[in-house]
TORKOL-4160 file (C-alpha; in steps of 0.2 Angstrom, whole numbers, padded with zeros to 4 digits, m for minus):
301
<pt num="1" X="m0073" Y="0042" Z="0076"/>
<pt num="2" X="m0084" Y="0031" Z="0063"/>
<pt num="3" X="m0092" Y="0050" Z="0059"/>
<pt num="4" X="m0076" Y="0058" Z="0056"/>
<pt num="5" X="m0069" Y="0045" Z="0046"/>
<pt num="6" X="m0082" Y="0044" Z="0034"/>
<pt num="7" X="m0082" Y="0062" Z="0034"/>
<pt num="8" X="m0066" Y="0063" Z="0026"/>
<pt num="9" X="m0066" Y="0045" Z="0017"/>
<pt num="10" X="m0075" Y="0055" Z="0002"/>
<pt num="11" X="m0061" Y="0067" Z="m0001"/>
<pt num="12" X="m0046" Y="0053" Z="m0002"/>
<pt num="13" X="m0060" Y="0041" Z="m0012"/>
<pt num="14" X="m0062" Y="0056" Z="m0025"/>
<pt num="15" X="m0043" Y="0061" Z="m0024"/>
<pt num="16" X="m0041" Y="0044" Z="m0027"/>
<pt num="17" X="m0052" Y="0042" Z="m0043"/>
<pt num="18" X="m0049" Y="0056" Z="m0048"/>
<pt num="19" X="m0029" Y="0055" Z="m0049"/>
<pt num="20" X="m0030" Y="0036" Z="m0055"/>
<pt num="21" X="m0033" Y="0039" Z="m0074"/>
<pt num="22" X="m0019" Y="0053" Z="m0077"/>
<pt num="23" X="m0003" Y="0040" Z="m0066"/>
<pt num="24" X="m0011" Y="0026" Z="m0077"/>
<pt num="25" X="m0009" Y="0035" Z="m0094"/>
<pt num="26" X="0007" Y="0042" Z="m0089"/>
<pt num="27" X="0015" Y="0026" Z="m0085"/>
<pt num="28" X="0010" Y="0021" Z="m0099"/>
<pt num="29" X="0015" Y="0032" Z="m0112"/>
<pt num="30" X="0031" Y="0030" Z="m0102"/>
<pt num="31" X="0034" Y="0013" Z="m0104"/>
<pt num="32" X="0028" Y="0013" Z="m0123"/>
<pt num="33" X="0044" Y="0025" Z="m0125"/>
<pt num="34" X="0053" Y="0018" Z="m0116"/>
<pt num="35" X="0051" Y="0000" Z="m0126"/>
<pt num="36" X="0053" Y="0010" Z="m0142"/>
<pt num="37" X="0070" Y="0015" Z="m0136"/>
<pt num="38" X="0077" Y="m0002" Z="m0131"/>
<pt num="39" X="0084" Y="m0005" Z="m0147"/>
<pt num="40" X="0092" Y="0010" Z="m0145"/>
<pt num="41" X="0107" Y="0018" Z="m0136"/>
<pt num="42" X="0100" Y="0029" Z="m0124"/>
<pt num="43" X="0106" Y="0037" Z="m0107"/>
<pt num="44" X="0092" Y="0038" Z="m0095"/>
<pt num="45" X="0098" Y="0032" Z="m0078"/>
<pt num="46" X="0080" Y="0029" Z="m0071"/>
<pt num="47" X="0078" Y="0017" Z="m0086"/>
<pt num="48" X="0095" Y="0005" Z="m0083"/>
<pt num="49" X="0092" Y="m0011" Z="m0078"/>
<pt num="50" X="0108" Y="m0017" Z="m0066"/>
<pt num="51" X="0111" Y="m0035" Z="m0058"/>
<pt num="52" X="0100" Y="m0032" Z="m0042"/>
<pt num="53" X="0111" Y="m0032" Z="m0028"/>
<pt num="54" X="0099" Y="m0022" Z="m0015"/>
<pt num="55" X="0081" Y="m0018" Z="m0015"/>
<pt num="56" X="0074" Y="m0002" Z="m0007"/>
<pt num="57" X="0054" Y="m0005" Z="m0002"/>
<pt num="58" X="0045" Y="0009" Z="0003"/>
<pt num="59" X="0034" Y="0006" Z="0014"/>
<pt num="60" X="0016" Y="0014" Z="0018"/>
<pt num="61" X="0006" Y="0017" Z="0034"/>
<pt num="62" X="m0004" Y="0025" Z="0042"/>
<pt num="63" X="m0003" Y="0038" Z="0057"/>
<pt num="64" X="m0016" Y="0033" Z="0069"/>
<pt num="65" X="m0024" Y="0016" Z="0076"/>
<pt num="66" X="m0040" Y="0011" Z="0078"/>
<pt num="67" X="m0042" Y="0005" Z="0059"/>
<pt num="68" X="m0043" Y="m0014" Z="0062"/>
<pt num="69" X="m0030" Y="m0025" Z="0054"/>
<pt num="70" X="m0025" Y="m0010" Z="0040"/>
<pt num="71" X="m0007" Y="m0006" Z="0047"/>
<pt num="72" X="m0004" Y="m0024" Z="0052"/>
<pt num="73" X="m0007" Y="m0030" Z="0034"/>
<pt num="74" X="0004" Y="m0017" Z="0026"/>
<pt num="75" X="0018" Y="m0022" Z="0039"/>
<pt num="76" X="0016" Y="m0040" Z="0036"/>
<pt num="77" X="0018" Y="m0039" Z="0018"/>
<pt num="78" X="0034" Y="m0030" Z="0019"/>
<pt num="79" X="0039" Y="m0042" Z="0030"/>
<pt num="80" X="0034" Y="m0056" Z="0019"/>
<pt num="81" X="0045" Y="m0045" Z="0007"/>
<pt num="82" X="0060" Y="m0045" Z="0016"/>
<pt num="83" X="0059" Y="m0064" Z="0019"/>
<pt num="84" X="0058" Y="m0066" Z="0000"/>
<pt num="85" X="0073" Y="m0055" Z="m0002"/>
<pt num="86" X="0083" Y="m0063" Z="0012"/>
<pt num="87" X="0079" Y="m0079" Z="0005"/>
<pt num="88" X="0088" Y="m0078" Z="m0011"/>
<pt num="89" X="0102" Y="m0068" Z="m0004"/>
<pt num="90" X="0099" Y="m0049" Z="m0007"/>
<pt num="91" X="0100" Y="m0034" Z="0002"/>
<pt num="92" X="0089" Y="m0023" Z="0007"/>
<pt num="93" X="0083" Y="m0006" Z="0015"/>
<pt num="94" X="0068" Y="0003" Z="0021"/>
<pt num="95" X="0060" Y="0019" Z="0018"/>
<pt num="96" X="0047" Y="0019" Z="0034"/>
<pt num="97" X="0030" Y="0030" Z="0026"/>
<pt num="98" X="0017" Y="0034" Z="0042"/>
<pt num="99" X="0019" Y="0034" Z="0061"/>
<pt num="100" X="0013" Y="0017" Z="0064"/>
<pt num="101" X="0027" Y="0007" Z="0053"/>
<pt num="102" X="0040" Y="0020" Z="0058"/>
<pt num="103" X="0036" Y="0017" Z="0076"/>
<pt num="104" X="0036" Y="m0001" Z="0073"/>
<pt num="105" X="0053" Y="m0002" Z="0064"/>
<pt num="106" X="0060" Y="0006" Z="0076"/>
<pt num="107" X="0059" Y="m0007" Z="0088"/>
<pt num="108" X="0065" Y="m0019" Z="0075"/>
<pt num="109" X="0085" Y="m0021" Z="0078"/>
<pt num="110" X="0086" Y="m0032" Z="0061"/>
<pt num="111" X="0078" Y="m0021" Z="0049"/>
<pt num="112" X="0089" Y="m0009" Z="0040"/>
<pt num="113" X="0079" Y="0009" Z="0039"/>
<pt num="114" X="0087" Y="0023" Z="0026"/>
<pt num="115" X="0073" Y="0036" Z="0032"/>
<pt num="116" X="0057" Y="0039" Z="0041"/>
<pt num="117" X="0045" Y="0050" Z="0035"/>
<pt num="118" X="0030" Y="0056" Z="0044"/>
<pt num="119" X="0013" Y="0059" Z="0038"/>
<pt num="120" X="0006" Y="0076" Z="0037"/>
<pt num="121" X="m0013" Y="0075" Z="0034"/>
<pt num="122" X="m0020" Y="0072" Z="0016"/>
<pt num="123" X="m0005" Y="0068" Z="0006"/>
<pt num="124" X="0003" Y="0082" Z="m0004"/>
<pt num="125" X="0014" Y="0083" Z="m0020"/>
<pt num="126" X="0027" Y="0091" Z="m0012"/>
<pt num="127" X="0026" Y="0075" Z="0004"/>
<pt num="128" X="0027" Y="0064" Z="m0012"/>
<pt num="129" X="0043" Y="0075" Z="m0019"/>
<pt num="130" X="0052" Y="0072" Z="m0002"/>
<pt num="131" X="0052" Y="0055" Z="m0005"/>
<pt num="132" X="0055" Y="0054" Z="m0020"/>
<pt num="133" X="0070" Y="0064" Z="m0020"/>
<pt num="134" X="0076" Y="0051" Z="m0007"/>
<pt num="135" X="0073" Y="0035" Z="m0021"/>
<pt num="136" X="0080" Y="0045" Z="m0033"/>
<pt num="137" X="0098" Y="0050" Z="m0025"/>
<pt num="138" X="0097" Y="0030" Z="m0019"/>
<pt num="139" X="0094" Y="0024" Z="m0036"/>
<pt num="140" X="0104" Y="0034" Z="m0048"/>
<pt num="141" X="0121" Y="0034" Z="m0033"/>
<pt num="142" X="0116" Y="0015" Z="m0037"/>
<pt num="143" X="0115" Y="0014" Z="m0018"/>
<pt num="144" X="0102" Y="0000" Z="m0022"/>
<pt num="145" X="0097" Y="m0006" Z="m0039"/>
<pt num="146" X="0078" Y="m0009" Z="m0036"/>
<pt num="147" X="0065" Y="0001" Z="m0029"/>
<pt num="148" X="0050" Y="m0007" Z="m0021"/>
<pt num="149" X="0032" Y="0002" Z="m0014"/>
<pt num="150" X="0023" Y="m0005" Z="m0002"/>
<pt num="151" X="0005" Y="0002" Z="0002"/>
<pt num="152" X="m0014" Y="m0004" Z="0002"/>
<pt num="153" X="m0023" Y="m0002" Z="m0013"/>
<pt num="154" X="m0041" Y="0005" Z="m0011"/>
<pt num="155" X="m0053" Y="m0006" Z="m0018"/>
<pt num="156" X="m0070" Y="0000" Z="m0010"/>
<pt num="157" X="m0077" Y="0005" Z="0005"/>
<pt num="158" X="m0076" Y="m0011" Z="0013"/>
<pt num="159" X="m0060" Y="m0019" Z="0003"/>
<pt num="160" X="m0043" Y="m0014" Z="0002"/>
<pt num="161" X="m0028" Y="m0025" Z="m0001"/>
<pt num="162" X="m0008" Y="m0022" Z="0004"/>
<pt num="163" X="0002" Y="m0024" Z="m0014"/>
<pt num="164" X="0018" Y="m0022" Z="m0020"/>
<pt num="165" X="0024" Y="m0011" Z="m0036"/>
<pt num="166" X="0038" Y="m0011" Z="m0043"/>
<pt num="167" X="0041" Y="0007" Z="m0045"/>
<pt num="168" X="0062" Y="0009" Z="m0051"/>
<pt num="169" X="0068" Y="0004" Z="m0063"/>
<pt num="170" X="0058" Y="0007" Z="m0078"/>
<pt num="171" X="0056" Y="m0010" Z="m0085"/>
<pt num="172" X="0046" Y="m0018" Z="m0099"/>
<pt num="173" X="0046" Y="m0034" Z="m0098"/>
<pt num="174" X="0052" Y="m0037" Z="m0080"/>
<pt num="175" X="0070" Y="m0042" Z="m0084"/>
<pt num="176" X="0076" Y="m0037" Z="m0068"/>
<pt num="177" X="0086" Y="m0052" Z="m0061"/>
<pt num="178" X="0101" Y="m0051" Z="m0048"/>
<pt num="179" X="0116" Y="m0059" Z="m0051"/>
<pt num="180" X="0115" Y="m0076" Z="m0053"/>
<pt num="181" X="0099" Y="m0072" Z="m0068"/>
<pt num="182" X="0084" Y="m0075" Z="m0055"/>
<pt num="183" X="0070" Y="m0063" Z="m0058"/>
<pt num="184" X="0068" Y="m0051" Z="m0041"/>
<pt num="185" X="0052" Y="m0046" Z="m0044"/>
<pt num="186" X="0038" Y="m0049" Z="m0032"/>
<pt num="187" X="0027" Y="m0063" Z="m0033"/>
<pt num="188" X="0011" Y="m0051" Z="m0032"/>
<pt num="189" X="0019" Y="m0038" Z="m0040"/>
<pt num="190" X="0006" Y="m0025" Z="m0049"/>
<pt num="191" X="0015" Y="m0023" Z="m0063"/>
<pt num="192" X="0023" Y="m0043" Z="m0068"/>
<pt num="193" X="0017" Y="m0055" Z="m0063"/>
<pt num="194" X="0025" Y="m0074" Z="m0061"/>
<pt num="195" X="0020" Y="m0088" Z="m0072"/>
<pt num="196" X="0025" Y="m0103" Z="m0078"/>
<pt num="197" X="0031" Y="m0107" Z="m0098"/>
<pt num="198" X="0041" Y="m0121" Z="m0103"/>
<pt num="199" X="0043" Y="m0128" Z="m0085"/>
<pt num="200" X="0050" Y="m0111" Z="m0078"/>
<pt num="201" X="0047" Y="m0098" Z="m0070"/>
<pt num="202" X="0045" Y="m0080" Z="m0081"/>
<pt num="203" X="0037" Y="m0065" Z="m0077"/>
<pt num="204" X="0023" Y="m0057" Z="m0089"/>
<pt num="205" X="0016" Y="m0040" Z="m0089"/>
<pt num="206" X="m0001" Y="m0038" Z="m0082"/>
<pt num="207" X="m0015" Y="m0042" Z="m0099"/>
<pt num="208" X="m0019" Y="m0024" Z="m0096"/>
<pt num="209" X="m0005" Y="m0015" Z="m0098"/>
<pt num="210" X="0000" Y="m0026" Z="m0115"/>
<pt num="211" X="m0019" Y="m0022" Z="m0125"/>
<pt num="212" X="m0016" Y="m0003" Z="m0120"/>
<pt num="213" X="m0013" Y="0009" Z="m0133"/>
<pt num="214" X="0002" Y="0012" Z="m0143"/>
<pt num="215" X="0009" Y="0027" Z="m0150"/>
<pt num="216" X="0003" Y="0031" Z="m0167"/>
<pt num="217" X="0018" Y="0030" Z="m0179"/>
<pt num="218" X="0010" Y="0047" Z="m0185"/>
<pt num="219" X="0015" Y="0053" Z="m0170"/>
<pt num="220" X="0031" Y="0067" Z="m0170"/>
<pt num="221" X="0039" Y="0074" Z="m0156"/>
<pt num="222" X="0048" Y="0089" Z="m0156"/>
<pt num="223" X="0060" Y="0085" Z="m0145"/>
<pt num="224" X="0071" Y="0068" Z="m0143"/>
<pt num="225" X="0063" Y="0053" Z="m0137"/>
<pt num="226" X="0077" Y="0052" Z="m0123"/>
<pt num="227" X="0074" Y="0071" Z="m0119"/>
<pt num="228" X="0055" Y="0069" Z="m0116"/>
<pt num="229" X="0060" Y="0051" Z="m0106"/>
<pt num="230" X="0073" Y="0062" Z="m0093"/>
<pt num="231" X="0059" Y="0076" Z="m0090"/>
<pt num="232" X="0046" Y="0065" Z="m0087"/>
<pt num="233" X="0053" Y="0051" Z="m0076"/>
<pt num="234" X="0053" Y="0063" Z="m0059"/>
<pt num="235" X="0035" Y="0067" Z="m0064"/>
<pt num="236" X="0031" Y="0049" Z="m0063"/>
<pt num="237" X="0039" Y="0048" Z="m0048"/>
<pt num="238" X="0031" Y="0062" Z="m0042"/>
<pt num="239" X="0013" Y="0055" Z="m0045"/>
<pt num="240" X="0016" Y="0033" Z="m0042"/>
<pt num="241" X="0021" Y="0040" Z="m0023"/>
<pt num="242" X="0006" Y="0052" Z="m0023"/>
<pt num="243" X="m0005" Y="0041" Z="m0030"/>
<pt num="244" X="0002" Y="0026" Z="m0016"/>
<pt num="245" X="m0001" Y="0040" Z="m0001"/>
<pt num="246" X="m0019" Y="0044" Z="m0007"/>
<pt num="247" X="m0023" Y="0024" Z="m0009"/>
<pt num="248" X="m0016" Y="0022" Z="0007"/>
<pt num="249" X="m0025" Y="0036" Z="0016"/>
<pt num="250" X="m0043" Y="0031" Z="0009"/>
<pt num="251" X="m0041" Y="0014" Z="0012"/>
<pt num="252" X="m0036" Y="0018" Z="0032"/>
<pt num="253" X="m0051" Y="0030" Z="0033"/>
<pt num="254" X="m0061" Y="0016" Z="0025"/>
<pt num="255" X="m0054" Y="0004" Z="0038"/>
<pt num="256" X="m0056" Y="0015" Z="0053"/>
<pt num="257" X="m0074" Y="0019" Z="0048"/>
<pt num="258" X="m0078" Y="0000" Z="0049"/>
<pt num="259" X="m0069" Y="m0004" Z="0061"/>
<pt num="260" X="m0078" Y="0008" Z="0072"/>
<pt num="261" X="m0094" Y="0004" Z="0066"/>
<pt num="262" X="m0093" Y="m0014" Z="0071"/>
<pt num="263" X="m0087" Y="m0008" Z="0087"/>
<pt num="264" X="m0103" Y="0003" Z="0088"/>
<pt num="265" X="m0113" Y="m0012" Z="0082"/>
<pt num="266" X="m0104" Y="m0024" Z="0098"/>
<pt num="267" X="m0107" Y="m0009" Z="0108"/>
<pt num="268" X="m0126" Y="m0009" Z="0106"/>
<pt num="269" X="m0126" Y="m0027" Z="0105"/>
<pt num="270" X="m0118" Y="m0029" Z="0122"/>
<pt num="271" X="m0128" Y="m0016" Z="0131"/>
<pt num="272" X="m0143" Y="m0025" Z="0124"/>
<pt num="273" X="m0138" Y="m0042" Z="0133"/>
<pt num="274" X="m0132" Y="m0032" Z="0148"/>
<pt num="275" X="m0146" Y="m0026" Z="0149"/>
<pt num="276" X="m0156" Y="m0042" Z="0147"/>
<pt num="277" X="m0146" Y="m0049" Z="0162"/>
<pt num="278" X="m0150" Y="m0034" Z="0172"/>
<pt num="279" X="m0167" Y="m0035" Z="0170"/>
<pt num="280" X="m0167" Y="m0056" Z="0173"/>
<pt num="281" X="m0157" Y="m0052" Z="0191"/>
<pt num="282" X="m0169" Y="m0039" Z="0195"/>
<pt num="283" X="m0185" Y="m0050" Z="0193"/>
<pt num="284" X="m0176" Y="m0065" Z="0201"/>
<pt num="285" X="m0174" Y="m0055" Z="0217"/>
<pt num="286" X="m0192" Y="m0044" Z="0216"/>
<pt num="287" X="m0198" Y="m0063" Z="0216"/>
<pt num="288" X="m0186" Y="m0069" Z="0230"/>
<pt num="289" X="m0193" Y="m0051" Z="0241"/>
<pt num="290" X="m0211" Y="m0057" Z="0235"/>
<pt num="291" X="m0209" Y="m0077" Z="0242"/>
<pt num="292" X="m0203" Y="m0070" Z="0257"/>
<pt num="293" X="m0217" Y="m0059" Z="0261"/>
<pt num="294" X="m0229" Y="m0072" Z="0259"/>
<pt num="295" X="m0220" Y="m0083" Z="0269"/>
<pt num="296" X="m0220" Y="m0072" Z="0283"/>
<pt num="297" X="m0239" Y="m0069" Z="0281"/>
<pt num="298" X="m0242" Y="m0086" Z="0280"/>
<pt num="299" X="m0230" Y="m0089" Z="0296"/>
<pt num="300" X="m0241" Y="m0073" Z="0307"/>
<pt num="301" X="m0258" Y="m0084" Z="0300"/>
């Protein structure tokens, strides 16, 4: 199993590296358009910011076991999630991503589930499409107001870390409160994160995302701002949920290969002191067999 995982841990690392420039730039230039259009009236529906009233979080596991505390982690967050939403009175609902977590919410009678979805493999655009359709007709029937993902970030081969993102809506500066004007966004959120000014609480986008590049003022567009916005949001769905699932996956592969390995390394480590006992009880009773012969020939003598 070690052998097979790290078999196939170099095609989701490269798919993951690979895909990780091109979902960074396009959420960029994204969110740079859309902040140039805040001043203006515009009518993208994947861009409104509503009261929250309900959260969707979708959340991301894997299929198979024997990965050490990977599908624990990611489970623990979202229910770390759902504590936080519950806490300051919000509703919520899950979209299940893997056979682990859906098999796992389904034995949980107080967690609401829109939808489980089961893996297939390496992840594909067109897994990706299937659930983001789902967010999509959720968000824009304004069936919930916020939408959440929940997956494992890889970070290398031995470190990978369960995070929250906000994915819907499109917001600049993480104005999305609920009713009563309390930010909802996740304390560990990728994309804001909470800090203090003036004694209270605000959220501030990531240093990374403000020093990133601006569109020139050079720049035209043929078509309307608001045009290019529509066209493009789907595709940002499209690749933030395949770029989740090919996190996800490398960073399970990565956690089953060292979870087997160590389990190899105990392996060889208990055989090696079995093996020292053996060998102990085996000497102990050639002794005992020797001291009893010479007993007995001492006795006949």
């Amino acid at each position: 199993m070690m052998l097979v995982a790290a078999a196939r841990i170099k095609r989701a690392q490269e798919a993951v590296i690979n895909g990780r420039p091109f979902t960074e730039g396009l959420v960029e230039f994204l969110y740079t358009i859309n902040d140039s259009l805040q001043c203006e009236d515009v009518d993208c529906p994947l861009t409104v910011i509503r009261h929250v009233k309900k959260v969707a979080l979708v959340v991301i596991t894997g299929d198979r076991g024997v990965c050490g505390s990977f599908n624990n982690a990611v489970i623990k967050k979202a229910e770390s999630r759902v504590s936080e939403l519950k806490g300051i009175g919000l509703d919520y609902t899950v979209i299940s991503v893997g056979k682990k977590g859906n098999s796992y919410f389904r034995r949980k009678d107080d967690v609401l589930v829109d939808r489980f979805v089961e893996g297939g493999g390496f992840p594909t655009a067109k897994e990706a499409q299937m659930i983001a359709d789902d967010v999509f007709s959720l968000f824009i029937s304004e069936g919930v107001d916020k939408v959440e993902l929940v997956y494992t970030k890889f970070v290398s081969l031995v470190k990978s870390n369960p995070v929250i993102r906000t994915l819907l809506p499109l917001s600049v500066k993480g104005e999305v409160v609920d009713v009563n004007g309390n930010c909802v966004d996740g304390m560990e959120d990728e994309l804001f994160m909470l800090t203090t000014k003036g004694g209270k609480l605000v959220v501030e986008r990531d240093k990374v995302r403000v020093e990133g590049g601006r569109i020139s003022p050079l720049m035209q567009f043929e078509q309307d701002p608001v045009q290019i916005l529509d066209a493009m949001m789907p595709l940002y769905l499209n690749s933030q949920i395949l770029r989740a699932l090919q996190e996800s996956l490398a960073s399970e592969l990565a956690a089953r290969m060292n979870a087997m390995s160590n389990a190899t390394d105990n392996a060889i480590e208990l055989k090696k002191n079995l093996s020292i006992v053996y060998n102990r009880e085996r000497q102990a009773k050639v002794t005992s067999e020797i001291l009893e012969i010479v007993a007995g020939a001492d006795a006949l003598a």
